[in-house]
PDB file with SEQRES, HELIX, SHEET and CRYST1 records, atoms N, CA, C and O in Angstrom:
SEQRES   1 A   79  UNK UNK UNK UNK UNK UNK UNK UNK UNK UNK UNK UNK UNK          
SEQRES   2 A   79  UNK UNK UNK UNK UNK UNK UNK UNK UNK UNK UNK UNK UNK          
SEQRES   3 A   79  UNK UNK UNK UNK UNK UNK UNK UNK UNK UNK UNK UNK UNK          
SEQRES   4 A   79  UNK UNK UNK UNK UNK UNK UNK UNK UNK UNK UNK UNK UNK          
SEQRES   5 A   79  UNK UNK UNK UNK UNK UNK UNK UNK UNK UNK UNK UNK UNK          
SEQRES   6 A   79  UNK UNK UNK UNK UNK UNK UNK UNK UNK UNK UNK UNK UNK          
SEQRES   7 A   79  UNK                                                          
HELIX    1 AA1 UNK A    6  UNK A   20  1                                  15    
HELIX    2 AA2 UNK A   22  UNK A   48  1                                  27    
HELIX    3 AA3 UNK A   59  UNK A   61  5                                   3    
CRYST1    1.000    1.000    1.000  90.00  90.00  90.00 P 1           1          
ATOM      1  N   UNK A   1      -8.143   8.269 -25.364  1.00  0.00           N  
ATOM      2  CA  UNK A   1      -7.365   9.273 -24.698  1.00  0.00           C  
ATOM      3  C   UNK A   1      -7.183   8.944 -23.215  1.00  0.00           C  
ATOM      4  O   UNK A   1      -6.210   9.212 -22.510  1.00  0.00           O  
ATOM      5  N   UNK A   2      -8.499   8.203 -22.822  1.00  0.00           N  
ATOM      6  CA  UNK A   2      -8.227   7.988 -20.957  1.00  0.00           C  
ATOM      7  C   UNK A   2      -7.224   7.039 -21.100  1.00  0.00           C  
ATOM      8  O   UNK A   2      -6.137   7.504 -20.754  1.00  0.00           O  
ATOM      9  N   UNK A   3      -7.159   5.623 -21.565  1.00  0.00           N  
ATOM     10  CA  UNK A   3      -6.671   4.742 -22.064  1.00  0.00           C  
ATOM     11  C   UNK A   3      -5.176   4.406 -21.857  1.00  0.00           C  
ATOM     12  O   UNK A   3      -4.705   5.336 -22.511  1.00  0.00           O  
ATOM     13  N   UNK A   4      -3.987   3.647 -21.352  1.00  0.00           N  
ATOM     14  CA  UNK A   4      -2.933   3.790 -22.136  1.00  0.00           C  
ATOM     15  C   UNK A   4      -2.853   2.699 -22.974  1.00  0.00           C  
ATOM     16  O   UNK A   4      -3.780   1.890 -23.005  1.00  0.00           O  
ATOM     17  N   UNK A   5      -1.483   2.517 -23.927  1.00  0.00           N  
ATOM     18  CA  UNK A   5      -1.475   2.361 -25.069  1.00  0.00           C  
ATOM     19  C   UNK A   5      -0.612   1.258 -24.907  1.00  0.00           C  
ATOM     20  O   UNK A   5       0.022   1.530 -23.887  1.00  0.00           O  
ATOM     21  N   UNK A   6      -0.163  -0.010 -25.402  1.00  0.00           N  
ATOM     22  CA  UNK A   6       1.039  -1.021 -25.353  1.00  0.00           C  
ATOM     23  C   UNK A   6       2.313  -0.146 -25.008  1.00  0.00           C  
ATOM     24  O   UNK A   6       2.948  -0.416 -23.989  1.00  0.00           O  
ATOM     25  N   UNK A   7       2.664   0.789 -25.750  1.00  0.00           N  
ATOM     26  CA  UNK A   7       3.680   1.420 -25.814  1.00  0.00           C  
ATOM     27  C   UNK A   7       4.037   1.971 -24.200  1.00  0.00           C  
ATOM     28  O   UNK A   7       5.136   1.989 -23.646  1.00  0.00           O  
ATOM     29  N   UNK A   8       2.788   2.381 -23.704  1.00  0.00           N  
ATOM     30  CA  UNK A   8       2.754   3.023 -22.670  1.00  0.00           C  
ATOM     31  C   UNK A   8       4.067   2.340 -21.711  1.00  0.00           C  
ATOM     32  O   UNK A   8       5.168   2.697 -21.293  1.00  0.00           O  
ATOM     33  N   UNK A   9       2.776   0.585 -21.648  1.00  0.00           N  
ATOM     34  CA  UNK A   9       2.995  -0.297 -20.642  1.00  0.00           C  
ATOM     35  C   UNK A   9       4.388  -0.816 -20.320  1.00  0.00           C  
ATOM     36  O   UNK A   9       4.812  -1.246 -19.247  1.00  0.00           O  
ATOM     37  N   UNK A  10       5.157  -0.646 -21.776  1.00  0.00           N  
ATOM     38  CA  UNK A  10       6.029  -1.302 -21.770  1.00  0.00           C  
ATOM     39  C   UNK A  10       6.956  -0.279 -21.545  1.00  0.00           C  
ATOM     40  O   UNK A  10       7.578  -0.655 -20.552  1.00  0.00           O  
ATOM     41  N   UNK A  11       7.413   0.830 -21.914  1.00  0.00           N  
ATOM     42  CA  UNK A  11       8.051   2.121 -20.717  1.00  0.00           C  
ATOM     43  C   UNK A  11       7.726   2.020 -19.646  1.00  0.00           C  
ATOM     44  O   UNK A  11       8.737   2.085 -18.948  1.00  0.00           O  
ATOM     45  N   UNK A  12       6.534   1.842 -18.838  1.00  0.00           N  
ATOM     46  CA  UNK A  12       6.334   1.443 -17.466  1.00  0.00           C  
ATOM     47  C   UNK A  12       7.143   0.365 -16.717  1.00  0.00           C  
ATOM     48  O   UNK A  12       7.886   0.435 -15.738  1.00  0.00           O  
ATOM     49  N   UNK A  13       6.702  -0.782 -17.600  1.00  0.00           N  
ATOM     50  CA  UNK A  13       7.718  -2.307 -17.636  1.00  0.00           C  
ATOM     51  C   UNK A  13       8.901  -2.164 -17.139  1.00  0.00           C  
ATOM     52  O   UNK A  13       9.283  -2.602 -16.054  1.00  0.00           O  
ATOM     53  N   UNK A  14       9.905  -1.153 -18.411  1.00  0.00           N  
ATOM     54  CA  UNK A  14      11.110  -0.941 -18.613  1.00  0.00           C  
ATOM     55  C   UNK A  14      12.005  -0.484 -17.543  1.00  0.00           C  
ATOM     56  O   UNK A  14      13.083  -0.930 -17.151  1.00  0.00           O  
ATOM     57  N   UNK A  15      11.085   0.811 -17.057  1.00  0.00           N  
ATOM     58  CA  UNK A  15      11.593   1.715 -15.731  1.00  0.00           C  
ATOM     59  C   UNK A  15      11.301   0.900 -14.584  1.00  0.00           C  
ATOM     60  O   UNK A  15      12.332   0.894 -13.911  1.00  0.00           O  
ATOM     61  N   UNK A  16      10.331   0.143 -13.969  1.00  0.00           N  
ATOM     62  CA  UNK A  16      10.421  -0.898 -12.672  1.00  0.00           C  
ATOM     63  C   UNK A  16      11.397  -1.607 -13.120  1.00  0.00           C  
ATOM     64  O   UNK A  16      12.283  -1.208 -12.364  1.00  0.00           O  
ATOM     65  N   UNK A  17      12.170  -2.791 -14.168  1.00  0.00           N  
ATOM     66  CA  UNK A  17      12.884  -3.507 -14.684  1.00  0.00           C  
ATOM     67  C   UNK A  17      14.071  -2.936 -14.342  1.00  0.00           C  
ATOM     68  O   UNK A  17      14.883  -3.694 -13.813  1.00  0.00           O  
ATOM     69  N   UNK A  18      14.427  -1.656 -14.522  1.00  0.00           N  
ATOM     70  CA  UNK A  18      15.411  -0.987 -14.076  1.00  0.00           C  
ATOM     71  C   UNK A  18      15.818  -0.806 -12.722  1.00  0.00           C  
ATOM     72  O   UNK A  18      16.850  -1.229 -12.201  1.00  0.00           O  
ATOM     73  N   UNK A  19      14.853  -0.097 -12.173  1.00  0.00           N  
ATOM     74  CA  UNK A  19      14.680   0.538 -10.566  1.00  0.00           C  
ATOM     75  C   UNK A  19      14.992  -0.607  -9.735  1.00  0.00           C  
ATOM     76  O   UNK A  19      15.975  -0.514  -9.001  1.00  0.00           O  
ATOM     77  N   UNK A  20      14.094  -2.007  -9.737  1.00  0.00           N  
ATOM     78  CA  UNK A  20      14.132  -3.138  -9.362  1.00  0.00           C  
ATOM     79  C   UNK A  20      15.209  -4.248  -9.636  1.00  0.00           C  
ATOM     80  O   UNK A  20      15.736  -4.974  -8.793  1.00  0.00           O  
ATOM     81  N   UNK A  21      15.399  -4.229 -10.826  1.00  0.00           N  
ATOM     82  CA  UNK A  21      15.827  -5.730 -11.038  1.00  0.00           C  
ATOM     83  C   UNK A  21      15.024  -6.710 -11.301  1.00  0.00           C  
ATOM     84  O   UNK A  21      14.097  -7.092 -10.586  1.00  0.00           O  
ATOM     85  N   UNK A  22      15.490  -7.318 -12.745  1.00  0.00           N  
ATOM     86  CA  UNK A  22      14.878  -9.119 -12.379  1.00  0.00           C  
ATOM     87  C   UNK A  22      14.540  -9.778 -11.733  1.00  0.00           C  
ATOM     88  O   UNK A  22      13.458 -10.358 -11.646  1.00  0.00           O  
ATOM     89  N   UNK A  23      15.798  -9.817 -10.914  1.00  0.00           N  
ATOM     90  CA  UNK A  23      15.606 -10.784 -10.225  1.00  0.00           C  
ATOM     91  C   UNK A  23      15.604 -10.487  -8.930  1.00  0.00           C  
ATOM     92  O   UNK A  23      16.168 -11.096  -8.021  1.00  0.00           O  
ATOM     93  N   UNK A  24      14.763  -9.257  -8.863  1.00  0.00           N  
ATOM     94  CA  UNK A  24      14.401  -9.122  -7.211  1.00  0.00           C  
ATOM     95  C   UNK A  24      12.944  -9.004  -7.953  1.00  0.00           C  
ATOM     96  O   UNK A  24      12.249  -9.475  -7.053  1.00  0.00           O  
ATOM     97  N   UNK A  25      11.993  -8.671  -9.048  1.00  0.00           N  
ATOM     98  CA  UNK A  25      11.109  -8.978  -9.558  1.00  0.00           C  
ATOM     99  C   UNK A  25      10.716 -10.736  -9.615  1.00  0.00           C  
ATOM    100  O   UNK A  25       9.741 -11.279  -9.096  1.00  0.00           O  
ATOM    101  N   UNK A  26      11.553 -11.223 -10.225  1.00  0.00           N  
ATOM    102  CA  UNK A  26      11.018 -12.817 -10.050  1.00  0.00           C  
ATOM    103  C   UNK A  26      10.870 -13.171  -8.498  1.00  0.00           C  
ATOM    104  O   UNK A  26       9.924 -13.628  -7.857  1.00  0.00           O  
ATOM    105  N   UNK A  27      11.968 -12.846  -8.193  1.00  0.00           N  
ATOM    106  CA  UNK A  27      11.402 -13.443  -6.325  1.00  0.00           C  
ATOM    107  C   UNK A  27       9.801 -12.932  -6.284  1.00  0.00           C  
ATOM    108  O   UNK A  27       8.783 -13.526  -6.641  1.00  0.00           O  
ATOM    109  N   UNK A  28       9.969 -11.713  -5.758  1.00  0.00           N  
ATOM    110  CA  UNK A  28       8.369 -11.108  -5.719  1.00  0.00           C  
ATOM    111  C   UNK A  28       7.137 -12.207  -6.387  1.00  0.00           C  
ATOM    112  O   UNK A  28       6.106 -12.627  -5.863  1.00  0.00           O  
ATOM    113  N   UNK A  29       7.808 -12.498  -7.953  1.00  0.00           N  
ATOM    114  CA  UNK A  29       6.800 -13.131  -8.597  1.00  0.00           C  
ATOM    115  C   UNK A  29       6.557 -14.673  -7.788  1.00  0.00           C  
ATOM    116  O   UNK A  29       5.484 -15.166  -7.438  1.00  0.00           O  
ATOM    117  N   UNK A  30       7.604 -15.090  -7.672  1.00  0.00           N  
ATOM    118  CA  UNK A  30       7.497 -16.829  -6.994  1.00  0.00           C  
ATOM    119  C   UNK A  30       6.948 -16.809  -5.734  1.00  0.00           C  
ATOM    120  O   UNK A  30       6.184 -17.739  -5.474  1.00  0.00           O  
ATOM    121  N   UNK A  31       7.226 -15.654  -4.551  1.00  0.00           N  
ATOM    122  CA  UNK A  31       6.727 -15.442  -3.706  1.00  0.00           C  
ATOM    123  C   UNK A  31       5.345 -15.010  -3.591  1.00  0.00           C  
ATOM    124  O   UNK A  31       4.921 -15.312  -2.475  1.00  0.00           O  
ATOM    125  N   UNK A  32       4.375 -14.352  -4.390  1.00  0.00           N  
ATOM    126  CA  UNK A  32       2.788 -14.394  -4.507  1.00  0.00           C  
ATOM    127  C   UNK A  32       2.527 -14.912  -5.504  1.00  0.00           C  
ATOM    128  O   UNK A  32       1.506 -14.464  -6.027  1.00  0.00           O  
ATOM    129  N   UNK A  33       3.331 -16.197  -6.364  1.00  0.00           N  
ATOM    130  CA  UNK A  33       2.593 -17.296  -7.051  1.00  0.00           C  
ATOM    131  C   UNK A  33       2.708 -18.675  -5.726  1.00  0.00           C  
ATOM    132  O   UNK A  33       1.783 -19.481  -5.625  1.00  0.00           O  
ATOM    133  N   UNK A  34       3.785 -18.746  -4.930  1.00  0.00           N  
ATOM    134  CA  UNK A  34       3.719 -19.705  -3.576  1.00  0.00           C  
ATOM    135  C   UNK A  34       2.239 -19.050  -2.704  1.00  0.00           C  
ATOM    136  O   UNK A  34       1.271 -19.787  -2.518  1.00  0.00           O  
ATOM    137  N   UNK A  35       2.247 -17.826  -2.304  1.00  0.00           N  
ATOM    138  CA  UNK A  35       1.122 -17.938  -1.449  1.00  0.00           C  
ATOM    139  C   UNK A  35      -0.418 -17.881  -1.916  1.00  0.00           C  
ATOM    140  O   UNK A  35      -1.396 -17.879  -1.168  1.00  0.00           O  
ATOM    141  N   UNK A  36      -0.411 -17.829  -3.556  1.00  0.00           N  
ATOM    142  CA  UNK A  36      -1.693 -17.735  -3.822  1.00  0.00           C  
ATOM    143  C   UNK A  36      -1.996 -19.843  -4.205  1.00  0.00           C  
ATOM    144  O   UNK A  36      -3.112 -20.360  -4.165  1.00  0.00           O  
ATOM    145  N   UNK A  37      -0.946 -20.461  -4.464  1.00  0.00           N  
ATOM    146  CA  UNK A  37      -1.139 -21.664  -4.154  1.00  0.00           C  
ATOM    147  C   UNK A  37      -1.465 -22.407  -2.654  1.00  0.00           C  
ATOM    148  O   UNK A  37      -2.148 -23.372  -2.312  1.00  0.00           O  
ATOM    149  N   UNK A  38      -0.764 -21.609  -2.083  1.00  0.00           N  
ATOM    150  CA  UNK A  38      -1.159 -22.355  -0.595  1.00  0.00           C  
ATOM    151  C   UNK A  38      -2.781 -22.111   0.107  1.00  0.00           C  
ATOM    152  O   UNK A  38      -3.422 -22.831   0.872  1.00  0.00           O  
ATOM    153  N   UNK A  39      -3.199 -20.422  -0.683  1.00  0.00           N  
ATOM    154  CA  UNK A  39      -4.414 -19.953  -0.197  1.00  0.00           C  
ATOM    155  C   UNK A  39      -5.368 -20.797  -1.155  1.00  0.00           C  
ATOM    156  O   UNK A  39      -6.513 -20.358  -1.049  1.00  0.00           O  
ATOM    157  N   UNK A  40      -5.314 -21.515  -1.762  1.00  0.00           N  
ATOM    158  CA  UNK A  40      -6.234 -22.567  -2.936  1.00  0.00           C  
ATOM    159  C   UNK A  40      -5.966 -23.296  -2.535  1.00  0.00           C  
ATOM    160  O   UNK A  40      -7.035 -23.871  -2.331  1.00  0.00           O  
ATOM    161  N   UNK A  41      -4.502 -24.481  -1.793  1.00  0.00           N  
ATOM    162  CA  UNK A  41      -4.986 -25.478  -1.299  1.00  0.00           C  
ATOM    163  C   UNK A  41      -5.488 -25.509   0.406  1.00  0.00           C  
ATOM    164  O   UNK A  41      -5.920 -26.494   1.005  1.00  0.00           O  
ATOM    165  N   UNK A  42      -5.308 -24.283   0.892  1.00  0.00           N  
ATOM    166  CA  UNK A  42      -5.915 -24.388   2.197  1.00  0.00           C  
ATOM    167  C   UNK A  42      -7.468 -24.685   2.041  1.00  0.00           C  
ATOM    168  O   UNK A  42      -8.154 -25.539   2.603  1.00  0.00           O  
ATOM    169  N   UNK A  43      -7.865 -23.562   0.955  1.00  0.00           N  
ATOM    170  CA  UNK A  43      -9.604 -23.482   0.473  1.00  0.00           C  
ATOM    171  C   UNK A  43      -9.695 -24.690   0.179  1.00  0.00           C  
ATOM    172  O   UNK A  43     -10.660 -25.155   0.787  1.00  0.00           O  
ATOM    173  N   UNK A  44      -9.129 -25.549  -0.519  1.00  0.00           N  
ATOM    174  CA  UNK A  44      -9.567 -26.994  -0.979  1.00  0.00           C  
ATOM    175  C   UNK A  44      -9.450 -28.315   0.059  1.00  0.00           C  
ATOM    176  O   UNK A  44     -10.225 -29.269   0.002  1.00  0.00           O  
ATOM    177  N   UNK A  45      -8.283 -28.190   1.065  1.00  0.00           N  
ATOM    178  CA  UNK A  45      -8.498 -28.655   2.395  1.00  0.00           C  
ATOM    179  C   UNK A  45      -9.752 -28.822   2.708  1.00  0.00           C  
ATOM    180  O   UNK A  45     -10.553 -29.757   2.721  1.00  0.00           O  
ATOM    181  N   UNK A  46      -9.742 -27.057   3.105  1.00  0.00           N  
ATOM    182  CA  UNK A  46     -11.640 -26.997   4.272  1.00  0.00           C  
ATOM    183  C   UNK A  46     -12.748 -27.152   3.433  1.00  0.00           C  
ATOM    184  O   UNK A  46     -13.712 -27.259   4.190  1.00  0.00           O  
ATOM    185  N   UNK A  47     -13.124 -27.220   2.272  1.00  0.00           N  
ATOM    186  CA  UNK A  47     -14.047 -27.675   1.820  1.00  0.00           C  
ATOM    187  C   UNK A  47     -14.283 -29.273   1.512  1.00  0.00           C  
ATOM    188  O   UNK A  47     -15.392 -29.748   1.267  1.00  0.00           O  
ATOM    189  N   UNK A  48     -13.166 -29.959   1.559  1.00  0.00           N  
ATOM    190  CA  UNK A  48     -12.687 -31.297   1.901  1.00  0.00           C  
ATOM    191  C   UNK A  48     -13.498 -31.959   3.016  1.00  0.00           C  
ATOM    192  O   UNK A  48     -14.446 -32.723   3.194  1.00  0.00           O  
ATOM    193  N   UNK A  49     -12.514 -31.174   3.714  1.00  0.00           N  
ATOM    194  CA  UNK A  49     -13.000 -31.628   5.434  1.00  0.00           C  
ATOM    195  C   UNK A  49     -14.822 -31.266   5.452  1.00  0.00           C  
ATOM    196  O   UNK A  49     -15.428 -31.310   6.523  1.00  0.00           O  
ATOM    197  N   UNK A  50     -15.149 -31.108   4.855  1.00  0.00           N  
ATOM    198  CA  UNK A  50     -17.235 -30.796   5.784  1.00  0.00           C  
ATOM    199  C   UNK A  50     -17.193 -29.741   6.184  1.00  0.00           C  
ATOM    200  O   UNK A  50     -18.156 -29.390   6.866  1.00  0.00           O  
ATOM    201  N   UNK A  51     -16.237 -28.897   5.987  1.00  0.00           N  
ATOM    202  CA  UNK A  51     -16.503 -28.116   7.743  1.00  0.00           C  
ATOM    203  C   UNK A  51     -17.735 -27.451   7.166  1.00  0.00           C  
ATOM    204  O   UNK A  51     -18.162 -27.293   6.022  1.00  0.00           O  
ATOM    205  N   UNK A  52     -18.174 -27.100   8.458  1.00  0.00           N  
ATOM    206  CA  UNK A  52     -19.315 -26.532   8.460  1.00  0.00           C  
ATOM    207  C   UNK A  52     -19.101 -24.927   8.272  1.00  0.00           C  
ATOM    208  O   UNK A  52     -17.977 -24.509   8.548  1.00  0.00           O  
ATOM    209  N   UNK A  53     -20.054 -24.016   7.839  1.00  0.00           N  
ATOM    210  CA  UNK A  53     -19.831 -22.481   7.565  1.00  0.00           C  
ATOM    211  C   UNK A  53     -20.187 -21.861   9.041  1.00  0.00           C  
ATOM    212  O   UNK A  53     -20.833 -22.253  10.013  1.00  0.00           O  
ATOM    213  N   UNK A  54     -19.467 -20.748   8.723  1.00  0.00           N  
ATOM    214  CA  UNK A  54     -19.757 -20.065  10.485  1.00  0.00           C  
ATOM    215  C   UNK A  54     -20.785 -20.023  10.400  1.00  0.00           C  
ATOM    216  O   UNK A  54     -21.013 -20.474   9.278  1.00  0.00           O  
ATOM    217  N   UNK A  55     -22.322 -19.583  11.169  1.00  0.00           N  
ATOM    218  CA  UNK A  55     -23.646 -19.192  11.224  1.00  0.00           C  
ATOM    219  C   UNK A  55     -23.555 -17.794  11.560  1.00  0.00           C  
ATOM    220  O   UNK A  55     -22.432 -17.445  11.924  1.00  0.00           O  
ATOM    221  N   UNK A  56     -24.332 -17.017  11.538  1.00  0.00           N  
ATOM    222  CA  UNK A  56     -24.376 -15.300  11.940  1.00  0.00           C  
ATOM    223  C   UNK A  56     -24.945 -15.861  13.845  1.00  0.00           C  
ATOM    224  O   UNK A  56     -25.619 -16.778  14.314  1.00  0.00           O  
ATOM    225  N   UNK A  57     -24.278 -14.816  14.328  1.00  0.00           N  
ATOM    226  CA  UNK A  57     -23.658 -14.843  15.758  1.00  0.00           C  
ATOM    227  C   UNK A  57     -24.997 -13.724  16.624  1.00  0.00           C  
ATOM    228  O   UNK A  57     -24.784 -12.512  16.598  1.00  0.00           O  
ATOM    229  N   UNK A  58     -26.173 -14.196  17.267  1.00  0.00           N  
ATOM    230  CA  UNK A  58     -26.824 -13.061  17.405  1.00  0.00           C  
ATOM    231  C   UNK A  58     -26.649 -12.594  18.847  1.00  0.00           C  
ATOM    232  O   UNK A  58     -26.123 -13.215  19.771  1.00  0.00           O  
ATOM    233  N   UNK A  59     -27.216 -11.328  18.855  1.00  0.00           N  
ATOM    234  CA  UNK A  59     -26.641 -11.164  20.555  1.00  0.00           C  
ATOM    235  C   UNK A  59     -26.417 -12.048  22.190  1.00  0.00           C  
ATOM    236  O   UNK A  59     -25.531 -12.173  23.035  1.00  0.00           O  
ATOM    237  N   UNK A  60     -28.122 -12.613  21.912  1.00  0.00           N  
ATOM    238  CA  UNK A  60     -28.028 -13.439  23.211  1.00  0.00           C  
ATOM    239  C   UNK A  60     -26.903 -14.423  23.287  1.00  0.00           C  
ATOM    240  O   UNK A  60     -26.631 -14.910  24.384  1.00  0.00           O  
ATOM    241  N   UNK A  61     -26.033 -14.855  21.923  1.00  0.00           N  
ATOM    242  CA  UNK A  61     -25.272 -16.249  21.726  1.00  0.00           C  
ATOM    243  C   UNK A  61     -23.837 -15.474  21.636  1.00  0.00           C  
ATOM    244  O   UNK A  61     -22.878 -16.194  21.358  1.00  0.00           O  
ATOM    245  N   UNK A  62     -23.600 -14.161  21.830  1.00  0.00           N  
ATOM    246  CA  UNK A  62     -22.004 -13.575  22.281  1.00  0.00           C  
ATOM    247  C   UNK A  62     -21.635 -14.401  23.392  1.00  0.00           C  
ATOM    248  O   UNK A  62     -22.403 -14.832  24.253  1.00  0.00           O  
ATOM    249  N   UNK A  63     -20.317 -14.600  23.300  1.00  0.00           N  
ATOM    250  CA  UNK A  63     -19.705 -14.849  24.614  1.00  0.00           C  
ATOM    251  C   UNK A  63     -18.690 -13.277  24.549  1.00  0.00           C  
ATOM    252  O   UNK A  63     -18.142 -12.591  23.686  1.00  0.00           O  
ATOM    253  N   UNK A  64     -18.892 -13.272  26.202  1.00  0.00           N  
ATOM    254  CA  UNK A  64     -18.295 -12.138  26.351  1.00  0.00           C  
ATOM    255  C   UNK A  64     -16.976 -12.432  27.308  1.00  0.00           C  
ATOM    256  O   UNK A  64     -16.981 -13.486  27.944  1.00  0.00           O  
ATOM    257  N   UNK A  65     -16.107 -11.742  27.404  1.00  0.00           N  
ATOM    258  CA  UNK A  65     -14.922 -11.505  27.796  1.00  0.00           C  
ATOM    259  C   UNK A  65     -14.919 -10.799  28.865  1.00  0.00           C  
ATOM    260  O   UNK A  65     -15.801  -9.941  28.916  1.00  0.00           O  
ATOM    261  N   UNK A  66     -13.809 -10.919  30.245  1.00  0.00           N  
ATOM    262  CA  UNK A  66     -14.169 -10.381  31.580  1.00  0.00           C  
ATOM    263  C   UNK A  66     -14.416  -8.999  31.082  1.00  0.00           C  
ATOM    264  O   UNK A  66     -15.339  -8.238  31.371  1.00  0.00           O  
ATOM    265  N   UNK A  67     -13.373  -8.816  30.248  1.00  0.00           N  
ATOM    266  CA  UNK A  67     -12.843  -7.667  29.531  1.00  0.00           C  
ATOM    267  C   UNK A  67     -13.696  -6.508  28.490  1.00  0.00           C  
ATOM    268  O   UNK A  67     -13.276  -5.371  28.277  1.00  0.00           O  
ATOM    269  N   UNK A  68     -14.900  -7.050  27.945  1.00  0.00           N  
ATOM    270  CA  UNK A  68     -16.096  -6.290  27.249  1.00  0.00           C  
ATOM    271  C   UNK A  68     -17.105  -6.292  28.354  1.00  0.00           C  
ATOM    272  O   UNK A  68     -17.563  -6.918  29.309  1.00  0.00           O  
ATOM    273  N   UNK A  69     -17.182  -4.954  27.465  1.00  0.00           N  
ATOM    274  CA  UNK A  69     -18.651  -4.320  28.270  1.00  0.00           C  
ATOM    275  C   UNK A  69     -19.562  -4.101  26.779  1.00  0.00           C  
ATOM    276  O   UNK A  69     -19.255  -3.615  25.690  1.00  0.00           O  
ATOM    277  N   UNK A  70     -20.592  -4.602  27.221  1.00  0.00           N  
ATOM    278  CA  UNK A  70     -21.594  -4.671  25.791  1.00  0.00           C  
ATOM    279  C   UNK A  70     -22.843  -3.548  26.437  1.00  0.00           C  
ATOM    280  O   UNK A  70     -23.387  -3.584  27.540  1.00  0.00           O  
ATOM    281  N   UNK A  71     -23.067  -2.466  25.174  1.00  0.00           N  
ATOM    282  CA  UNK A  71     -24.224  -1.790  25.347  1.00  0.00           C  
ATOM    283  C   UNK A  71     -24.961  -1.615  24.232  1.00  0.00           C  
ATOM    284  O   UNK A  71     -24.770  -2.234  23.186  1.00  0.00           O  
ATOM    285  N   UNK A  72     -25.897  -0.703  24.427  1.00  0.00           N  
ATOM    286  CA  UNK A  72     -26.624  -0.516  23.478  1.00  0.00           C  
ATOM    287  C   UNK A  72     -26.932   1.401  23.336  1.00  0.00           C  
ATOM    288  O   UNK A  72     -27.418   2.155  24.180  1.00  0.00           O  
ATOM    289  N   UNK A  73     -26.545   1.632  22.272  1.00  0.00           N  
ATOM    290  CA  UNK A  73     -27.199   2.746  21.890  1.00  0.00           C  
ATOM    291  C   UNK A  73     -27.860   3.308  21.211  1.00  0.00           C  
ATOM    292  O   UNK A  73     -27.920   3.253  19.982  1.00  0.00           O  
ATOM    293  N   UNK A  74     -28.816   4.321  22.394  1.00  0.00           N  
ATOM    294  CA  UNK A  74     -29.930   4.773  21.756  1.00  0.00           C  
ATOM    295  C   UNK A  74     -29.520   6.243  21.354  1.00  0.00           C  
ATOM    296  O   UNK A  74     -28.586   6.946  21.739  1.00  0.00           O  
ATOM    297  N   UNK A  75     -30.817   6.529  20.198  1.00  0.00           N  
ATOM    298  CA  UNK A  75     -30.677   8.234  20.120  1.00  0.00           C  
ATOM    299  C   UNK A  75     -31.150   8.742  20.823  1.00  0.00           C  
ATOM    300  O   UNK A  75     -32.065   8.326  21.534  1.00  0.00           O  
ATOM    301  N   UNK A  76     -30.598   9.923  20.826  1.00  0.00           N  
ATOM    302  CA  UNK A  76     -30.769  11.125  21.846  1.00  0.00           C  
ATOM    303  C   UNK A  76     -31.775  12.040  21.358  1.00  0.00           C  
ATOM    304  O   UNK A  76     -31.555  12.410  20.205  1.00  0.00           O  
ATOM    305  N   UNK A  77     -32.585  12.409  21.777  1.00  0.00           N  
ATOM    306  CA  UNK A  77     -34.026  12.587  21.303  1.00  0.00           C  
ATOM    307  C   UNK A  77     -34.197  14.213  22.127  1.00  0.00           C  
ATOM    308  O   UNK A  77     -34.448  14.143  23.330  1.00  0.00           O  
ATOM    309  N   UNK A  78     -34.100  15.294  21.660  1.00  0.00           N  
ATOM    310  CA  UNK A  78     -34.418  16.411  22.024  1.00  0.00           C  
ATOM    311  C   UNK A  78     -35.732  16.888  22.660  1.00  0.00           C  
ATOM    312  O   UNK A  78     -36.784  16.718  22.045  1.00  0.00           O  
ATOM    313  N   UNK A  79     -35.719  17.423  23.752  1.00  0.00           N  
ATOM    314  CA  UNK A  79     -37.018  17.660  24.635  1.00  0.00           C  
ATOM    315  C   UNK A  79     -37.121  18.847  24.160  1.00  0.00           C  
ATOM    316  O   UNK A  79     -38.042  19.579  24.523  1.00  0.00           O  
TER     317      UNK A  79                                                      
END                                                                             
């Protein structure tokens, strides 16, 4: 009952197919089948190359900017 059904999907299908178009659907499709290829060969690039993984960044090793102001906060502790 939560479920839908083939039947469902394909009335779903039918009405975007309509609303849209084909072939403003295939673009869409070629256009995030191009960038999910480029995001796999970028990943396969940098694992290529050595690179090294970022390391976790701890406070004393921030570089700061004229522009940040770095603090720290504490709780406020009721007298």
């Amino acid at each position: 009952m939560g479920s839908f059904s083939i039947w469902h999907w394909l009335i779903v299908l039918v009405i975007v197919a309509l609303i849209f178009g084909t072939k403003k659907l295939r673009n869409i499709g070629e256009d995030l089948g191009g960038a999910v290829k480029g995001f796999k060969k970028g990943m396969a690039e940098a694992g290529a190359d050595g690179a090294k993984q970022p390391e976790a960044v701890t406070n004393s090793e921030r570089v700061m900017d004229s522009d940040t102001i770095d603090v720290e906060a504490k709780e406020k502790k009721d007298v």
